[in-house]
BAKE-265786 format. One record per residue (C-alpha): residue number from 1; residue in three letters; x negated, y, z negated. Coordinates in pm, 1 decimal. Each point is the difference from the previous one (the first is absolute). Layout:
BEGIN
 resi resn       px       py       pz
  NUM  ALA        X        Y        Z
...
***
This chain:
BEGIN
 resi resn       px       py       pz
    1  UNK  -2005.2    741.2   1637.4
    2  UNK     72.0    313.3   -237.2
    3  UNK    -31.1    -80.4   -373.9
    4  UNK    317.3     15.7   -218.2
    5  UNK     12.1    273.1   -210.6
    6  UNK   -113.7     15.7   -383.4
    7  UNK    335.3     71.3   -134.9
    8  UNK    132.7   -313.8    189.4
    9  UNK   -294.5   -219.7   -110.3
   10  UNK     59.5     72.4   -371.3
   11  UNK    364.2    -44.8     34.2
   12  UNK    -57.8   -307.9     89.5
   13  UNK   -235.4   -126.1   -261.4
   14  UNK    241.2    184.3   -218.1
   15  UNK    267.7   -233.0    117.4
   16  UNK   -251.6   -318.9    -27.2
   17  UNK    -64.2     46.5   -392.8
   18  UNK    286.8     64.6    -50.1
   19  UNK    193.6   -306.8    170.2
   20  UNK   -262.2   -223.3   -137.7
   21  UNK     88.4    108.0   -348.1
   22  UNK    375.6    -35.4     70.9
   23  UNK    -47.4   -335.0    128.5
   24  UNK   -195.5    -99.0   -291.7
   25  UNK    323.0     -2.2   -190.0
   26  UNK    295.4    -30.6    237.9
   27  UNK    -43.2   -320.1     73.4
   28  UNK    -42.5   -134.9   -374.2
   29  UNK    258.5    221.9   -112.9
   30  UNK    319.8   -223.2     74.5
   31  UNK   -140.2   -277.4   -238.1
   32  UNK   -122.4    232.3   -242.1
   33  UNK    337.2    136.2    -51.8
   34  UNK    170.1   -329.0     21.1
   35  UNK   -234.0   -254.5   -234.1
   36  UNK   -166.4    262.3   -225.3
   37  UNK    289.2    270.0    -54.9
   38  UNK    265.1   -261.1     65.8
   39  UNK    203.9    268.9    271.5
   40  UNK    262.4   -195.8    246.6
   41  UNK    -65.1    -19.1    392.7
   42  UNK    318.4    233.1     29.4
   43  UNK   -205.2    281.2   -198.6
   44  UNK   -340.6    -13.5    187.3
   45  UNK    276.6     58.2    309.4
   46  UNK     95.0    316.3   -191.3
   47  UNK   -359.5    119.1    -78.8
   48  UNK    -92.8    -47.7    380.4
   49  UNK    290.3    137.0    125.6
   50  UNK    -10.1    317.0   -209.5
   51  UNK   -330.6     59.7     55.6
   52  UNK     39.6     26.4    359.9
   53  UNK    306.5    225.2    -10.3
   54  UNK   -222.8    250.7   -212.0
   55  UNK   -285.6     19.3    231.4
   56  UNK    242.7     -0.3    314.9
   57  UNK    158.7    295.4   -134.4
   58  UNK   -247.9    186.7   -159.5
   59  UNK   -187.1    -19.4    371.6
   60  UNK    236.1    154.2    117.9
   61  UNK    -14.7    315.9   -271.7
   62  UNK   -378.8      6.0     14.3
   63  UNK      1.7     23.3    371.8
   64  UNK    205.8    346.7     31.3
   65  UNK   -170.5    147.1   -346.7
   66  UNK   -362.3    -93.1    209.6
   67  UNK    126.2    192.1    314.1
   68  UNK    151.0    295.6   -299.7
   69  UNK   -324.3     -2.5   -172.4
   70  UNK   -186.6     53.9    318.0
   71  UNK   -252.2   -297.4   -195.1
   72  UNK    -57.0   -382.2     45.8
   73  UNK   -252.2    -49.5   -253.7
   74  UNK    103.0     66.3   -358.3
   75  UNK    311.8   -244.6    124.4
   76  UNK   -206.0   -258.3     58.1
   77  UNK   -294.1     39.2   -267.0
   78  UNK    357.2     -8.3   -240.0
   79  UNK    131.1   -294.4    145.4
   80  UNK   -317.1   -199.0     18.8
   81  UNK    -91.1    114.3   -351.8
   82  UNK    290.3    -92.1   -198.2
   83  UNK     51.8   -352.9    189.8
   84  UNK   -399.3    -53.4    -72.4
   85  UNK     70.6     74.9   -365.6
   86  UNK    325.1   -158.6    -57.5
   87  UNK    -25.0   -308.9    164.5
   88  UNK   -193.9   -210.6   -260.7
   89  UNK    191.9     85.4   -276.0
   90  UNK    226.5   -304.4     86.7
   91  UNK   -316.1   -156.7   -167.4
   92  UNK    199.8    130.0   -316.6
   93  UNK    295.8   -122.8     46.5
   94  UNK    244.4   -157.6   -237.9
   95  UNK    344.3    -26.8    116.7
   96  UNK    116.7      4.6    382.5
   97  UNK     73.0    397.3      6.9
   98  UNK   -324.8    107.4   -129.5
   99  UNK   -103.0   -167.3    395.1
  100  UNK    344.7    160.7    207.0
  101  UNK   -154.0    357.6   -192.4
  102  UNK   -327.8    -41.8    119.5
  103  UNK     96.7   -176.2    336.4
  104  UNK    258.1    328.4     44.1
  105  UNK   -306.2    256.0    -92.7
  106  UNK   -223.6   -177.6    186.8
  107  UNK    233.7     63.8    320.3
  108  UNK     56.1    355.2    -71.9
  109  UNK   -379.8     27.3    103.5
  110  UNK     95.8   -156.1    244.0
  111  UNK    277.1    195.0    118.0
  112  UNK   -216.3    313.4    -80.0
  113  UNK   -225.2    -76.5    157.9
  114  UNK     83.7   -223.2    367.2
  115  UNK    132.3    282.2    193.1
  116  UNK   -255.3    283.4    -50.8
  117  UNK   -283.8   -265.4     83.3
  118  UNK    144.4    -64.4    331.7
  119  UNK     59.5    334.5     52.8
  120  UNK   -354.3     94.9    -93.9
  121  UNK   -128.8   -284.1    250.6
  122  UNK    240.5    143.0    300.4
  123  UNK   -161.8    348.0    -70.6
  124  UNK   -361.6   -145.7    -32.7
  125  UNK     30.2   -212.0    303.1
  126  UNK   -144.3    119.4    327.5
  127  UNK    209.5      6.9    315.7
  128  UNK    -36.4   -334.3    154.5
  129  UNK    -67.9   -163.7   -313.1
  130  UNK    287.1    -10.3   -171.8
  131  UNK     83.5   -378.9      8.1
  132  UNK   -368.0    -54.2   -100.1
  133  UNK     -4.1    207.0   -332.7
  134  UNK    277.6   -187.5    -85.5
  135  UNK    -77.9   -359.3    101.3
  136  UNK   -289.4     80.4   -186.3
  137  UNK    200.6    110.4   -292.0
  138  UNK    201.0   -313.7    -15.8
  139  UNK   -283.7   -234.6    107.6
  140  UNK   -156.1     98.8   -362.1
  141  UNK    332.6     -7.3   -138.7
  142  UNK     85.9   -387.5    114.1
  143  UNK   -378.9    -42.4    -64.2
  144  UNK     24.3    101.4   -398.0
  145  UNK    286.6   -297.4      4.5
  146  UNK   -224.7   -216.9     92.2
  147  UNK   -277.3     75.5   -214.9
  148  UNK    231.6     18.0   -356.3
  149  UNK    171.2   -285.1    -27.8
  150  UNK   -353.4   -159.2     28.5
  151  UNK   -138.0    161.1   -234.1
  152  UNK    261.5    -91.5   -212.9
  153  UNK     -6.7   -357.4     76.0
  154  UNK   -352.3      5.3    -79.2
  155  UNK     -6.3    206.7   -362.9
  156  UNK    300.1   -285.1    -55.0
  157  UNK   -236.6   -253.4     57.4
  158  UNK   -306.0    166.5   -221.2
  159  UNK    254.1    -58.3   -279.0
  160  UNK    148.0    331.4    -66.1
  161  UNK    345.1      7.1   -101.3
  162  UNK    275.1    215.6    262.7
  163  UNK      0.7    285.9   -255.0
  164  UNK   -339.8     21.7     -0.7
  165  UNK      4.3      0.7    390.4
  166  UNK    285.3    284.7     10.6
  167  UNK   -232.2    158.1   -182.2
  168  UNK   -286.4    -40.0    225.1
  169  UNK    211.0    193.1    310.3
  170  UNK    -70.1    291.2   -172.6
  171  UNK   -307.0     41.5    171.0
  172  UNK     78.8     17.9    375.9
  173  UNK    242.2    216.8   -115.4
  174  UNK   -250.3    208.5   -170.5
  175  UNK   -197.1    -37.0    355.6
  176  UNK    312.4    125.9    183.6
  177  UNK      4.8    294.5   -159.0
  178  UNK   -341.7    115.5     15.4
  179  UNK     17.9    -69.7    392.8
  180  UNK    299.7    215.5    -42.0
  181  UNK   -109.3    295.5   -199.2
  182  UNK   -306.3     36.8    265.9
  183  UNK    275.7    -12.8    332.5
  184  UNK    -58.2    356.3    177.1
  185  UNK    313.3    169.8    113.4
  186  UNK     14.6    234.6    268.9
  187  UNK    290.2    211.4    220.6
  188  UNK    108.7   -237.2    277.9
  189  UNK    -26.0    162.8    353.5
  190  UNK    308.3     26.3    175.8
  191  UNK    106.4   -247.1    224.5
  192  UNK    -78.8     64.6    423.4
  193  UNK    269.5   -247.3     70.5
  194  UNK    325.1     27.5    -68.5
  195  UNK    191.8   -313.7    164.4
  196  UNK    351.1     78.4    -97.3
  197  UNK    235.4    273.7    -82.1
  198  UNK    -19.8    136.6   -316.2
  199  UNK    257.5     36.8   -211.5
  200  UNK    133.8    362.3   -202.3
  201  UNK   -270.1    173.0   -197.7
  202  UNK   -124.5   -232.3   -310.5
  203  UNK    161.4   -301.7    143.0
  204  UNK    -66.2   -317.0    111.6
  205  UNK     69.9    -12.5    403.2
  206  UNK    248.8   -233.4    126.4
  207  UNK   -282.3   -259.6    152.7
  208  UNK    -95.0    -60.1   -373.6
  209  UNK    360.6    -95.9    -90.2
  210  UNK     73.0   -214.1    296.1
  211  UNK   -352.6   -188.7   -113.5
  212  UNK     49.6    -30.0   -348.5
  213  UNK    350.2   -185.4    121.3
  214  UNK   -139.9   -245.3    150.3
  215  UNK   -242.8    -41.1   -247.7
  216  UNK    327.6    -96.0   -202.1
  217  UNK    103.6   -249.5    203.1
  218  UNK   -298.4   -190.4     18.8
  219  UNK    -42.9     44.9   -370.2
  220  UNK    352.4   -175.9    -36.2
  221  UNK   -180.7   -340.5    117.0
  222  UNK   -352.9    119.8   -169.0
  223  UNK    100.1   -224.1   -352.2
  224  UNK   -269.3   -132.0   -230.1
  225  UNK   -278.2   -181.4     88.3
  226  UNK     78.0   -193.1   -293.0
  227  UNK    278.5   -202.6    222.2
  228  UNK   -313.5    -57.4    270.9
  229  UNK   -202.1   -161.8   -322.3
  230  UNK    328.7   -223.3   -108.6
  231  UNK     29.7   -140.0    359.4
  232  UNK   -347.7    -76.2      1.6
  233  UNK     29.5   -204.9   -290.6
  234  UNK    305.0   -149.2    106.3
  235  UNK   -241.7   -102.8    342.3
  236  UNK   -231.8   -215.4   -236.0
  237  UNK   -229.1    319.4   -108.7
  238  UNK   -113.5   -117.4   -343.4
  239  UNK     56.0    197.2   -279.5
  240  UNK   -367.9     20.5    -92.5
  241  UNK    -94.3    126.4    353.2
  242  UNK    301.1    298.0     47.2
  243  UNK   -236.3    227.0   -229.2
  244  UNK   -295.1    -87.3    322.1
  245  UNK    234.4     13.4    254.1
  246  UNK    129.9    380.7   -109.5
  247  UNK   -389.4     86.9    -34.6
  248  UNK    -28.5    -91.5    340.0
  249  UNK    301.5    134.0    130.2
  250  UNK   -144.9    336.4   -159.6
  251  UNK   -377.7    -51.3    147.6
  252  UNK    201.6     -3.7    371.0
  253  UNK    186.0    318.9   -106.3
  254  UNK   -398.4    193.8    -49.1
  255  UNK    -78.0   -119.6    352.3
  256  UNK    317.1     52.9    195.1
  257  UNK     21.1    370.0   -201.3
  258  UNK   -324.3     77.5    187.5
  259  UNK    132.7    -91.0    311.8
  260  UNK    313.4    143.4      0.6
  261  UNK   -104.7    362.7    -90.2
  262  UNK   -222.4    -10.3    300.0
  263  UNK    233.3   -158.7    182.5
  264  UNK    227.0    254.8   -100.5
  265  UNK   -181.5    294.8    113.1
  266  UNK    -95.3   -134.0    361.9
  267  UNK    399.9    -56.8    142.9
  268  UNK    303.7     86.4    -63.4
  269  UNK     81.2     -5.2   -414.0
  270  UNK    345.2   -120.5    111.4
  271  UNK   -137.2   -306.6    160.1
  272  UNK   -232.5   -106.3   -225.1
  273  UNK    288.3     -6.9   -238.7
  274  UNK    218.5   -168.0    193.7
  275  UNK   -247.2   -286.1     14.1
  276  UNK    -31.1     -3.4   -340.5
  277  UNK    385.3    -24.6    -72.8
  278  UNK    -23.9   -263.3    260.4
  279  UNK   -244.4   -251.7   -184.9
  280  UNK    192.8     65.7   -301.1
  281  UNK    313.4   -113.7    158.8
  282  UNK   -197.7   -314.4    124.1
  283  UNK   -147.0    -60.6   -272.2
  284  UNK    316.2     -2.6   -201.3
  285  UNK    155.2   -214.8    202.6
  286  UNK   -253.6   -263.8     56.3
  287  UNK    -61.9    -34.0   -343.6
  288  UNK    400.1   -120.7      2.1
  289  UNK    -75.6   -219.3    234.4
  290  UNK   -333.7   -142.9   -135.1
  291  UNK     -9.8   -389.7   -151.7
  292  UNK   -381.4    -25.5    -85.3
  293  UNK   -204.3    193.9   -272.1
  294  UNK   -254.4     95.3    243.9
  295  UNK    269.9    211.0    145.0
  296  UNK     15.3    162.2   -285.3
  297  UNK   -365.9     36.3      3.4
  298  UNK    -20.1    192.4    378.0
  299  UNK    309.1    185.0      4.8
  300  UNK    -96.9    166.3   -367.4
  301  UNK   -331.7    152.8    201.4
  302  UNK    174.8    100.7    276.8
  303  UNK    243.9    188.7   -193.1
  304  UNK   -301.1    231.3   -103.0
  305  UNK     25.3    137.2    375.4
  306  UNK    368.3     97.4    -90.5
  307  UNK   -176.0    245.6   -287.8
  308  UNK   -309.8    110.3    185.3
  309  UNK    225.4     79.6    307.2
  310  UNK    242.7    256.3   -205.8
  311  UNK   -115.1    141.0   -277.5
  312  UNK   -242.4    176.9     99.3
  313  UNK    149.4     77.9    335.0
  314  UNK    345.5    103.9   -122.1
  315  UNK   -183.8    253.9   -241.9
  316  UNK   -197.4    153.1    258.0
  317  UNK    354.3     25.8    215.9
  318  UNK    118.2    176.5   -287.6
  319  UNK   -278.1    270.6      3.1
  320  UNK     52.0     39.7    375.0
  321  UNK    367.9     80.3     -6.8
  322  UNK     35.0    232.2   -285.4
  323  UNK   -153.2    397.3    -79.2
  324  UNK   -349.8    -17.0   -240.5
  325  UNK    194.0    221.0   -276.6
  326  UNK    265.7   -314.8    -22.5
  327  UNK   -217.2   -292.9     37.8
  328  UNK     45.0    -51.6   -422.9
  329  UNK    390.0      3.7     91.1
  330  UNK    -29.2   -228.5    241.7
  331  UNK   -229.4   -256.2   -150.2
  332  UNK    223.5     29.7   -322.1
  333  UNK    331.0   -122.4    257.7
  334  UNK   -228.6   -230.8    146.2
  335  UNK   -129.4   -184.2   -345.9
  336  UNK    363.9     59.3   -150.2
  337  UNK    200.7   -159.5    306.2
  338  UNK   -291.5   -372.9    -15.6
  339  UNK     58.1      7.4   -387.6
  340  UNK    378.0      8.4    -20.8
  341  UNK     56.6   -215.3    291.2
  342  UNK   -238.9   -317.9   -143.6
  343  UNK    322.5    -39.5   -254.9
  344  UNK    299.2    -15.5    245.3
  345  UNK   -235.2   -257.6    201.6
  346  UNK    -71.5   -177.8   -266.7
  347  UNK    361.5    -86.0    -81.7
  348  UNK     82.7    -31.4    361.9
  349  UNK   -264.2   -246.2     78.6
  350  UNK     76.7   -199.7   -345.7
  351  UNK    347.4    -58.9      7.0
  352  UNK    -34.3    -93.4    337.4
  353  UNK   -248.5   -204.4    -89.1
  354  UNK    207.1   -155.7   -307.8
  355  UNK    303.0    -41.5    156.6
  356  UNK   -132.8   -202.9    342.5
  357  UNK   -414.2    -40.3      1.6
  358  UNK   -288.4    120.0    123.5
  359  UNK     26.4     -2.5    336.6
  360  UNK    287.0    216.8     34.5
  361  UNK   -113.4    256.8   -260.7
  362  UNK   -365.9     27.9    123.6
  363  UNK    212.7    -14.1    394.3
  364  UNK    194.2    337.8   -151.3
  365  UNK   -330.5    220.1    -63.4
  366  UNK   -155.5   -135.2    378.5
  367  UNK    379.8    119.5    136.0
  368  UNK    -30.2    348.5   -180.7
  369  UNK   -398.6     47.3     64.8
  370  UNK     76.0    -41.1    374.4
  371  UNK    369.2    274.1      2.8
  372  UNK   -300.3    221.7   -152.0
  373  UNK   -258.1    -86.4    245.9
  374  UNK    232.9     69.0    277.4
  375  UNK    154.2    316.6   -119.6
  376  UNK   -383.2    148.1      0.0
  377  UNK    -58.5   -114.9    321.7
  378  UNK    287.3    208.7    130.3
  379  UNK    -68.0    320.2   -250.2
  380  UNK   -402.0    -92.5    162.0
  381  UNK    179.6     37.7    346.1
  382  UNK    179.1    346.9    -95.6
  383  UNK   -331.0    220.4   -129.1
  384  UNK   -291.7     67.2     82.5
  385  UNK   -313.1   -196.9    -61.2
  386  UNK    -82.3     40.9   -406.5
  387  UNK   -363.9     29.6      6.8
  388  UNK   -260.3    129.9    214.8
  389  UNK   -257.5   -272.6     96.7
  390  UNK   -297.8    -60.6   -217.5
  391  UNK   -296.3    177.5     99.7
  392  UNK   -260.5   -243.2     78.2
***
């Protein structure tokens, strides 16, 4: 089996630092504004909420100035650097918008930076391996998610204080940008496939549009996973064990990431996306349907497939369908079109949610996940296959 290459490998420890030093402090961060600077629920909504909508659109931005630029790297070295650096400065923090400006600059990096680093990836990838340099990528990714909050837990339970623990994520981010500084970027070759018409000179082709749609639609359903941790807990999950039960949920992402990039380079891309979709949608609704906390338990570490089975996969689709000079564009739409669809869900699945119960609201994202699911099936039908076999 070929060896990925360096620039993929460093991405992704890139991506591991720097997760496990985000995840260090997101998860302490909603009491820390809410007992020590005394902020209301309904303006942690507003930090969180802005925050993505930065980073959503500045992916967007950074994607077309990468494919401008003609460079990757001094995107991403930016956005990795200024994240790394401004991220435990919440440490410092007296009043509730000293943390929405350093949760907003900390998603500018970000924004800066998403993009260009799965652009770089696409270009460093070998044919065939697409869906593994990126199942990689988010394997590390899921992986660092795992590793931070425990680190937090424990420096909690040497004694130290959360400010003194913000502080402390300053050094996987200082480790994410080394491995960053020391990524090699070279000229992608062009692509010897092309699997769908391209579009007018400098634009994305039509097959890009008519994926990114249905990306949409699914995203419609995709709400927060924090309505999958409040039905746990309404199934009997203690409140003491959600923090375990997320850690877990995050350990099944790693393996199923593995699997589904090398999944995703030995069939179809559209298939192996499809199936994803399609646990989602089962998972979804089962958990609606569930009585016992051990439900809760399973259905949380089969929902890792869902992730392991599309993220990687639908980047890799990306890079097939669209010219090398516009893979920043496209990645840019890609990133832009997840971000500002997680708010519309969100407010779908909630009110829903509020103004019946779970069932029905958790029924609504299955319904949506499998319209998606079948609309790729038929696009599947109507092209070409997206990827050349793996070479063995």
């Amino acid at each position: 089996m070929r060896r990925l290459p360096l620039t993929v490998v460093l991405l992704g420890l890139t991506s591991f630092f720097t997760d496990a030093g985000s995840e260090m402090i997101f998860p302490l961060l909603p009491v820390f504004l809410t007992t020590v600077l005394g902020a209301s629920p309904a303006f942690l909504g507003i930090v969180e909420g802005a925050a993505d909508l930065v980073a959503s659109l500045l992916k967007l931005v950074a994607g077309r100035l990468s494919d401008r630029l003609g460079m990757r790297k001094p995107l991403i070295v930016g956005g990795y650097g200024l994240a790394g650096v401004v991220r435990p400065l919440v440490a410092f923090a007296s009043a509730p918008w000293h943390v929405l400006v350093v949760r907003l600059t900390d998603r500018v990096g970000k924004g800066v930076r998403g993009a260009p680093r799965d652009a770089l990836i696409a270009d460093a990838a070998p044919e065939g391996m697409a869906a593994r340099a990126f199942g990689f990528h988010r394997a590390m990714d899921h992986a660092g998610a795992v590793v931070g909050p425990l680190i937090a837990a424990g420096l909690l339970g040497l004694g130290l204080d959360m400010r003194t623990v913000f502080l402390c994520a300053a050094i996987p981010g200082a480790l994410a940008l080394v491995t960053t500084l020391v990524v090699p970027e070279r000229a992608p070759e062009p692509a010897p496939v092309k699997v769908a018409a391209p579009g007018p000179a400098g634009r994305l082709p039509p097959a890009f549009w008519r994926l990114l749609g249905l990306l949409a639609l699914f995203g419609l359903g995709n709400s927060s996973d924090a309505f999958l941790l409040l039905r746990a807990r309404e199934l009997g999950v203690a409140d003491a064990l959600l923090p375990i039960l997320w850690s877990a949920f995050h350990v099944s992402k790693v393996g199923w990431s593995f699997v589904g990039g090398a999944l995703g380079d030995r069939m179809k891309r559209q298939h192996a996306i499809i199936a994803g979709w399609l646990v989602y949608a089962a998972v979804y609704l089962l958990l609606g349907l569930a009585t016992e906390p051990w439900h809760a338990w399973a259905l949380f570490l089969t929902y890792g497939a869902y992730f392991g089975l599309t993220e990687p996969v639908e980047k890799a689709l990306v890079r097939d369908v669209v010219p090398v000079e516009l893979r920043g564009s496209a990645f840019g739409w890609y990133n832009f079109t997840n971000g500002v669809m997680a708010l519309p869900a969100s407010l779908l699945i909630g009110a829903i949610w509020q103004a019946t119960s779970a069932l029905p609201a958790l029924a609504t994202g299955a319904a949506l996940a499998l319209a998606a699911s079948i609309g790729l099936a038929l696009l599947s039908r109507a092209q070409p296959p997206s990827a050349p076999p793996a070479s063995a």
